[in-house]
N, C-alpha and C positions, 0 to 999 in steps of 0.2 A: 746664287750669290752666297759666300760664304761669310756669316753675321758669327760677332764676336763682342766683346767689353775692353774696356780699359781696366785692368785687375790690376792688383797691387803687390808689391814685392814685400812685404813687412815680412820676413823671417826669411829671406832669402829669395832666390829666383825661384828655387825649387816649389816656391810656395804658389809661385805665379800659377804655376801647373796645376794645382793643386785646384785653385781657384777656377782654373778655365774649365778646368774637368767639370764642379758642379754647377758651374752656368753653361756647360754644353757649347762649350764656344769651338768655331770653327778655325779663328781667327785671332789673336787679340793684341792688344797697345800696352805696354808696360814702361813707369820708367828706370832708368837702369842705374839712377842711384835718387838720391834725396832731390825733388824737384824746388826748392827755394832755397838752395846754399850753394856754392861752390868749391867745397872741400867733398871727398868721395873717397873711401874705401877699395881695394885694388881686387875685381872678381875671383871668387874662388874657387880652383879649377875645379874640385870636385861637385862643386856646387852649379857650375856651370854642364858638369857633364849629364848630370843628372836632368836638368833644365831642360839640354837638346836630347836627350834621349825622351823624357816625357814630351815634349811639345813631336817628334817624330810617332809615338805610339799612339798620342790622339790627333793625327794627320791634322797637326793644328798651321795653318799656311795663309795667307802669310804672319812672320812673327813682324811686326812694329814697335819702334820704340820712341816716346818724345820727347824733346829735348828739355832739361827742365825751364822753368819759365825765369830765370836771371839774365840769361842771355839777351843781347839787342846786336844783332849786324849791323843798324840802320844807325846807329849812335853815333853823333860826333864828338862825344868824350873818351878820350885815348887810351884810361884804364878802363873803361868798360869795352870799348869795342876790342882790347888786344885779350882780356879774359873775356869776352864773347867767343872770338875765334877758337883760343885753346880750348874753350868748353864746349865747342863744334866737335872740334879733333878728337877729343877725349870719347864722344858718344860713339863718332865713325869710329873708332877703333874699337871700342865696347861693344857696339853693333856688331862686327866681324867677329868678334870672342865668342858671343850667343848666338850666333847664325841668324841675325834678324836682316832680314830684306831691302827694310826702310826705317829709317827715322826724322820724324814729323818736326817742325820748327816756325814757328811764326815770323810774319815777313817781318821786318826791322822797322823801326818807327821812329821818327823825331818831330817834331815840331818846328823846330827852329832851322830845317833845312829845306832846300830846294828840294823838288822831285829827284833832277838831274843828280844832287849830291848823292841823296840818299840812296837810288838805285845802284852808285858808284858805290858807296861804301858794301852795299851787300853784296856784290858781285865781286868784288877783291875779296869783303871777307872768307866768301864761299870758296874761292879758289886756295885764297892762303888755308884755310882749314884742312880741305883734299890732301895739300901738299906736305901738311906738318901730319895729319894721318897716315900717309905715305910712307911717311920716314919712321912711324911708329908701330907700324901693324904687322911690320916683319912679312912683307908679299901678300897677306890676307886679301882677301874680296871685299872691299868695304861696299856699305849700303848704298840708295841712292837718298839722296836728299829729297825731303818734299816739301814745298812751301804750302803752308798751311792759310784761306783765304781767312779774312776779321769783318767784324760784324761792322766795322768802322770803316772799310774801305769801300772807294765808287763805287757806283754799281754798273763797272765793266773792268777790264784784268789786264788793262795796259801797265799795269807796276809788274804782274806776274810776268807778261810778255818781255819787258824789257828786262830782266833777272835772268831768267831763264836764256833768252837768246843771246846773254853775253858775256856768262859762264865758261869757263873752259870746258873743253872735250874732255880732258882729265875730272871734270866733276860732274860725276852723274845727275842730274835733277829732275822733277818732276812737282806735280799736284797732288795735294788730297783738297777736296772740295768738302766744307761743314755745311750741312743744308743747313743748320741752324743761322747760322753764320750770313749766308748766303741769303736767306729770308729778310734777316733784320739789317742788311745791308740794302735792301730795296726791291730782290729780287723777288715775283711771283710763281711760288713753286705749286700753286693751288691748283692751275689751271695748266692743261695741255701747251696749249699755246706761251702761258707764261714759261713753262718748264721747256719747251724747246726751244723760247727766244732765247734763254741763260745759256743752254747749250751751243745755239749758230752762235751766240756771242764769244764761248769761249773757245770753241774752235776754229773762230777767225784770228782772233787775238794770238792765242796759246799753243793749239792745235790736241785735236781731244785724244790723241796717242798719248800726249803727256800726264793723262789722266791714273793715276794708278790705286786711288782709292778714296772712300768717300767715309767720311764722321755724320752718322745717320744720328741726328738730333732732333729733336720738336723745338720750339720757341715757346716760352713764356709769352714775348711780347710780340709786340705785330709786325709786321710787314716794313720793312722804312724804318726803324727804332732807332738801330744804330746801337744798341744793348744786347749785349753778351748774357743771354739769359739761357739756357738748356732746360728743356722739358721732356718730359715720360713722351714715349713714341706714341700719335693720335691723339694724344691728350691736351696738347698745344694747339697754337697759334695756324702751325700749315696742317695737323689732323687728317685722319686715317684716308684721306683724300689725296691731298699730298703726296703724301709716303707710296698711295698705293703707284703712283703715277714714277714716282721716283723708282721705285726698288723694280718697275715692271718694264722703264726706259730700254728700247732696243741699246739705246748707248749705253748705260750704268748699269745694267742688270746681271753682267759678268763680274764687277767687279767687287771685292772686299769688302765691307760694311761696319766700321767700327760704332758702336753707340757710347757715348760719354754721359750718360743720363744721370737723373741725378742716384741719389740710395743711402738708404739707411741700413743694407743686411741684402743676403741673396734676393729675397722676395722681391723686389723692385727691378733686378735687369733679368728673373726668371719672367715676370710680367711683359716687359720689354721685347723681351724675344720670341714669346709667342702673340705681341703684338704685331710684330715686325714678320712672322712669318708664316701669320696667318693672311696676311696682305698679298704676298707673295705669289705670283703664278708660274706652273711648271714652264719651262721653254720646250716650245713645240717645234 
Protein backbone atom coordinates (compact mmCIF):
# COMPACT_ATOMS: atom_id res chain seq x y z
CA UNK A 1 0.00 0.00 0.00
CA UNK A 2 1.28 3.16 -0.88
CA UNK A 3 0.51 5.75 2.52
CA UNK A 4 0.75 9.48 2.06
CA UNK A 5 -0.83 12.98 3.85
CA UNK A 6 -2.83 15.69 2.78
CA UNK A 7 0.13 18.49 2.45
CA UNK A 8 -0.44 21.99 1.74
CA UNK A 9 0.22 24.25 -0.96
CA UNK A 10 0.99 27.69 0.95
CA UNK A 11 3.81 28.96 -1.30
CA UNK A 12 2.92 27.28 -4.37
CA UNK A 13 2.42 23.50 -5.58
CA UNK A 14 5.90 23.45 -5.75
CA UNK A 15 5.79 23.57 -2.04
CA UNK A 16 3.55 20.54 -1.93
CA UNK A 17 6.57 18.52 -3.01
CA UNK A 18 8.50 19.90 -0.89
CA UNK A 19 6.36 18.68 1.82
CA UNK A 20 5.79 15.16 0.71
CA UNK A 21 9.51 14.74 0.24
CA UNK A 22 9.92 15.22 4.33
CA UNK A 23 7.00 13.16 5.24
CA UNK A 24 8.22 10.41 2.91
CA UNK A 25 4.94 10.21 1.20
CA UNK A 26 4.22 7.72 -1.44
CA UNK A 27 1.15 9.30 -2.39
CA UNK A 28 -0.61 12.56 -1.40
CA UNK A 29 -4.00 14.89 -1.31
CA UNK A 30 -3.47 18.55 -2.03
CA UNK A 31 -6.00 21.28 -2.56
CA UNK A 32 -5.54 23.09 -5.61
CA UNK A 33 -6.52 26.45 -4.45
CA UNK A 34 -7.93 28.10 -1.32
CA UNK A 35 -10.32 25.47 0.28
CA UNK A 36 -13.25 28.08 1.81
CA UNK A 37 -13.64 30.77 -1.07
CA UNK A 38 -14.48 30.53 -4.36
CA UNK A 39 -12.45 33.11 -6.15
CA UNK A 40 -8.86 31.29 -7.30
CA UNK A 41 -5.83 32.31 -9.05
CA UNK A 42 -5.07 30.77 -12.57
CA UNK A 43 -2.01 27.87 -12.19
CA UNK A 44 1.34 28.78 -13.05
CA UNK A 45 2.97 27.07 -15.65
CA UNK A 46 6.20 27.17 -14.45
CA UNK A 47 5.05 26.38 -11.06
CA UNK A 48 3.14 23.77 -12.29
CA UNK A 49 6.06 22.12 -14.25
CA UNK A 50 8.24 22.05 -11.55
CA UNK A 51 5.28 20.29 -9.26
CA UNK A 52 4.92 17.18 -12.03
CA UNK A 53 8.53 16.97 -12.55
CA UNK A 54 9.10 16.72 -8.55
CA UNK A 55 6.04 14.47 -7.80
CA UNK A 56 7.61 12.04 -11.12
CA UNK A 57 11.23 12.07 -9.24
CA UNK A 58 9.72 10.94 -5.77
CA UNK A 59 7.49 8.18 -7.77
CA UNK A 60 4.95 9.95 -5.76
CA UNK A 61 1.41 7.99 -7.41
CA UNK A 62 -1.29 8.51 -7.02
CA UNK A 63 -1.50 12.65 -7.05
CA UNK A 64 -5.13 13.59 -5.43
CA UNK A 65 -6.81 16.51 -5.18
CA UNK A 66 -9.99 17.77 -2.90
CA UNK A 67 -12.37 19.75 -3.87
CA UNK A 68 -12.69 22.70 -1.59
CA UNK A 69 -15.51 22.35 0.98
CA UNK A 70 -18.06 25.41 -0.56
CA UNK A 71 -19.39 23.28 -2.98
CA UNK A 72 -22.93 21.19 -2.31
CA UNK A 73 -24.18 19.18 -5.57
CA UNK A 74 -27.03 18.14 -3.39
CA UNK A 75 -28.43 21.81 -2.80
CA UNK A 76 -31.60 22.96 -3.94
CA UNK A 77 -30.69 26.61 -4.07
CA UNK A 78 -29.88 27.65 -7.75
CA UNK A 79 -26.87 30.03 -6.87
CA UNK A 80 -25.27 27.51 -4.95
CA UNK A 81 -25.74 24.55 -6.91
CA UNK A 82 -24.89 26.50 -10.40
CA UNK A 83 -21.45 27.69 -8.56
CA UNK A 84 -21.16 24.22 -7.17
CA UNK A 85 -20.92 22.71 -10.60
CA UNK A 86 -18.45 25.38 -12.15
CA UNK A 87 -16.41 24.87 -8.94
CA UNK A 88 -16.57 21.05 -9.99
CA UNK A 89 -15.29 22.12 -13.53
CA UNK A 90 -12.86 24.31 -12.48
CA UNK A 91 -10.82 21.40 -10.18
CA UNK A 92 -11.37 18.67 -13.26
CA UNK A 93 -9.64 21.01 -15.22
CA UNK A 94 -6.90 21.99 -12.54
CA UNK A 95 -6.60 18.23 -11.96
CA UNK A 96 -5.60 17.69 -15.83
CA UNK A 97 -3.10 20.92 -15.56
CA UNK A 98 -1.26 18.86 -12.52
CA UNK A 99 -1.52 15.36 -13.62
CA UNK A 100 -3.67 14.44 -10.67
CA UNK A 101 -5.57 11.05 -11.06
CA UNK A 102 -8.45 11.90 -8.83
CA UNK A 103 -10.27 14.38 -7.02
CA UNK A 104 -12.24 13.86 -3.87
CA UNK A 105 -15.68 15.56 -3.25
CA UNK A 106 -18.33 15.14 -0.65
CA UNK A 107 -21.66 13.51 -1.53
CA UNK A 108 -24.29 16.58 -1.58
CA UNK A 109 -26.60 17.26 1.18
CA UNK A 110 -29.88 18.96 1.92
CA UNK A 111 -32.33 18.55 4.27
CA UNK A 112 -35.20 19.72 3.08
CA UNK A 113 -35.21 17.40 0.10
CA UNK A 114 -36.22 13.94 -0.87
CA UNK A 115 -33.57 11.16 -1.30
CA UNK A 116 -35.08 10.90 -4.91
CA UNK A 117 -34.46 14.78 -5.48
CA UNK A 118 -31.23 14.97 -3.97
CA UNK A 119 -29.62 11.99 -5.78
CA UNK A 120 -31.09 13.89 -9.12
CA UNK A 121 -29.43 16.97 -8.36
CA UNK A 122 -25.89 15.31 -7.86
CA UNK A 123 -25.98 13.31 -10.89
CA UNK A 124 -26.94 16.20 -13.26
CA UNK A 125 -24.56 18.22 -11.41
CA UNK A 126 -21.86 15.68 -11.98
CA UNK A 127 -22.63 15.28 -15.60
CA UNK A 128 -23.06 18.98 -16.25
CA UNK A 129 -19.52 19.58 -14.49
CA UNK A 130 -17.60 16.72 -17.05
CA UNK A 131 -19.31 18.63 -19.82
CA UNK A 132 -18.33 22.25 -19.12
CA UNK A 133 -14.79 20.63 -18.26
CA UNK A 134 -14.78 19.30 -21.51
CA UNK A 135 -15.19 22.37 -23.14
CA UNK A 136 -12.42 23.82 -21.00
CA UNK A 137 -9.38 21.48 -20.76
CA UNK A 138 -8.58 21.81 -24.52
CA UNK A 139 -8.74 17.53 -25.03
CA UNK A 140 -6.74 16.91 -21.58
CA UNK A 141 -7.53 13.65 -19.47
CA UNK A 142 -9.40 14.78 -16.81
CA UNK A 143 -9.55 12.95 -13.49
CA UNK A 144 -12.05 10.56 -12.14
CA UNK A 145 -14.36 11.82 -9.70
CA UNK A 146 -14.65 10.29 -6.24
CA UNK A 147 -17.50 10.59 -3.83
CA UNK A 148 -16.14 10.81 -0.55
CA UNK A 149 -18.58 8.55 2.15
CA UNK A 150 -19.76 11.18 5.74
CA UNK A 151 -19.85 10.16 9.07
CA UNK A 152 -23.64 11.21 8.94
CA UNK A 153 -24.80 8.84 6.30
CA UNK A 154 -26.71 5.24 6.79
CA UNK A 155 -24.79 2.67 7.52
CA UNK A 156 -25.15 1.00 3.97
CA UNK A 157 -24.23 2.95 0.38
CA UNK A 158 -27.49 2.90 -1.43
CA UNK A 159 -26.97 6.97 -2.03
CA UNK A 160 -23.40 5.98 -3.44
CA UNK A 161 -24.98 3.32 -5.60
CA UNK A 162 -27.63 5.36 -7.02
CA UNK A 163 -25.06 8.41 -8.10
CA UNK A 164 -22.62 6.42 -9.31
CA UNK A 165 -25.06 4.15 -11.52
CA UNK A 166 -26.64 7.12 -13.03
CA UNK A 167 -23.90 9.19 -14.03
CA UNK A 168 -22.98 9.32 -17.52
CA UNK A 169 -20.30 7.30 -19.38
CA UNK A 170 -18.67 10.55 -20.12
CA UNK A 171 -18.20 10.96 -16.26
CA UNK A 172 -15.72 8.98 -14.86
CA UNK A 173 -16.66 8.06 -11.05
CA UNK A 174 -15.70 6.32 -8.30
CA UNK A 175 -15.16 5.89 -4.17
CA UNK A 176 -12.60 6.81 -1.55
CA UNK A 177 -13.90 5.19 1.63
CA UNK A 178 -12.85 7.39 5.19
CA UNK A 179 -12.44 4.65 7.90
CA UNK A 180 -13.01 7.36 10.12
CA UNK A 181 -16.08 8.18 8.55
CA UNK A 182 -17.19 4.87 8.12
CA UNK A 183 -16.63 3.91 11.90
CA UNK A 184 -18.73 6.93 13.29
CA UNK A 185 -21.31 6.14 10.74
CA UNK A 186 -21.96 2.87 12.50
CA UNK A 187 -19.71 0.68 10.93
CA UNK A 188 -17.54 -1.93 12.92
CA UNK A 189 -14.05 -1.86 11.63
CA UNK A 190 -12.71 -3.49 15.00
CA UNK A 191 -13.52 -6.94 14.24
CA UNK A 192 -12.91 -9.26 11.03
CA UNK A 193 -16.16 -10.03 10.62
CA UNK A 194 -17.41 -6.44 11.14
CA UNK A 195 -14.65 -5.31 8.55
CA UNK A 196 -15.81 -7.82 5.87
CA UNK A 197 -19.74 -7.18 6.58
CA UNK A 198 -18.86 -3.24 5.35
CA UNK A 199 -16.99 -4.68 2.48
CA UNK A 200 -20.06 -7.61 1.18
CA UNK A 201 -22.07 -4.54 1.79
CA UNK A 202 -20.33 -2.31 -0.35
CA UNK A 203 -19.80 -4.56 -3.14
CA UNK A 204 -23.23 -5.48 -3.38
CA UNK A 205 -24.52 -2.11 -3.31
CA UNK A 206 -21.50 -0.24 -5.20
CA UNK A 207 -19.32 -3.03 -6.49
CA UNK A 208 -15.59 -2.91 -4.91
CA UNK A 209 -13.96 -2.20 -8.43
CA UNK A 210 -15.19 1.14 -7.87
CA UNK A 211 -13.09 1.39 -5.00
CA UNK A 212 -9.90 3.49 -5.73
CA UNK A 213 -8.84 4.77 -2.49
CA UNK A 214 -9.09 4.85 1.09
CA UNK A 215 -8.64 8.20 3.88
CA UNK A 216 -6.83 6.12 6.62
CA UNK A 217 -8.27 8.05 9.81
CA UNK A 218 -8.60 6.94 13.50
CA UNK A 219 -11.91 8.31 15.27
CA UNK A 220 -11.91 10.36 18.18
CA UNK A 221 -15.36 9.27 18.99
CA UNK A 222 -17.10 5.93 18.92
CA UNK A 223 -18.63 3.77 16.77
CA UNK A 224 -22.35 5.06 15.79
CA UNK A 225 -21.58 8.89 16.62
CA UNK A 226 -22.36 10.20 13.62
CA UNK A 227 -19.30 13.12 14.48
CA UNK A 228 -16.66 13.90 12.19
CA UNK A 229 -13.91 13.81 14.50
CA UNK A 230 -10.05 12.46 13.02
CA UNK A 231 -7.68 10.89 15.16
CA UNK A 232 -3.77 10.03 15.18
CA UNK A 233 -3.65 6.35 13.59
CA UNK A 234 -4.24 3.57 16.76
CA UNK A 235 -4.57 6.22 18.95
CA UNK A 236 -8.51 6.39 18.56
CA UNK A 237 -11.65 4.90 18.85
CA UNK A 238 -10.98 1.79 15.90
CA UNK A 239 -6.98 1.37 17.28
CA UNK A 240 -3.93 -0.36 15.99
CA UNK A 241 -6.51 -3.31 15.75
CA UNK A 242 -8.48 -1.98 13.35
CA UNK A 243 -5.97 -0.39 11.04
CA UNK A 244 -4.21 -3.65 11.34
CA UNK A 245 -7.21 -5.54 9.82
CA UNK A 246 -7.70 -2.75 7.44
CA UNK A 247 -4.32 -1.85 5.73
CA UNK A 248 -3.77 -6.00 5.68
CA UNK A 249 -7.56 -6.68 3.84
CA UNK A 250 -6.92 -9.05 0.76
CA UNK A 251 -9.39 -6.35 -0.66
CA UNK A 252 -7.85 -2.81 0.49
CA UNK A 253 -4.27 -3.62 0.79
CA UNK A 254 -3.40 -2.55 -2.84
CA UNK A 255 -4.90 0.40 -2.66
CA UNK A 256 -3.71 4.27 -1.83
CA UNK A 257 -3.99 5.32 1.68
CA UNK A 258 -4.34 8.89 2.45
CA UNK A 259 -4.15 10.00 6.35
CA UNK A 260 -5.90 13.36 7.06
CA UNK A 261 -4.83 13.28 10.80
CA UNK A 262 -4.82 15.83 12.77
CA UNK A 263 -0.92 18.11 13.24
CA UNK A 264 0.75 20.68 14.61
CA UNK A 265 4.37 20.49 12.55
CA UNK A 266 6.03 17.30 10.65
CA UNK A 267 6.22 15.44 14.03
CA UNK A 268 2.59 14.20 14.07
CA UNK A 269 1.99 12.47 10.35
CA UNK A 270 6.07 11.31 10.73
CA UNK A 271 4.48 9.44 13.94
CA UNK A 272 1.53 8.57 11.79
CA UNK A 273 3.34 6.86 9.25
CA UNK A 274 5.42 4.72 11.04
CA UNK A 275 2.28 3.92 12.94
CA UNK A 276 0.55 2.92 9.81
CA UNK A 277 3.41 0.91 8.63
CA UNK A 278 4.46 -0.70 11.09
CA UNK A 279 0.94 -2.45 11.20
CA UNK A 280 1.53 -3.43 7.81
CA UNK A 281 2.47 -6.86 6.47
CA UNK A 282 4.60 -7.81 3.33
CA UNK A 283 2.14 -9.59 0.63
CA UNK A 284 3.20 -12.85 0.13
Amino acid sequence: MRYGFHVSIVGGLRKAVDEAEIRKCSTIQIFSRNPQGWKFKELVPEDVAEFRSGVGRLDISPVVVHMPYLANIGTPDKTLYRKSIESVAVDLVRCSQIGAQYLVMHMGRSKASSEKDLVRRMVQAIDSAYALARRNARAAELPRLLLENTASMPTDFHQLRAVIRAVGKTSPTGVVLDTAHLFEAGWELRTMSGLDRMLRDFDAQVGIQRLYLLHLNDSKTDVGSHLDRHWHIGKGRIGRKGFDLIVNHPLLRHLPGIMETPRRGVKEDRMNLRAITALTRPVR
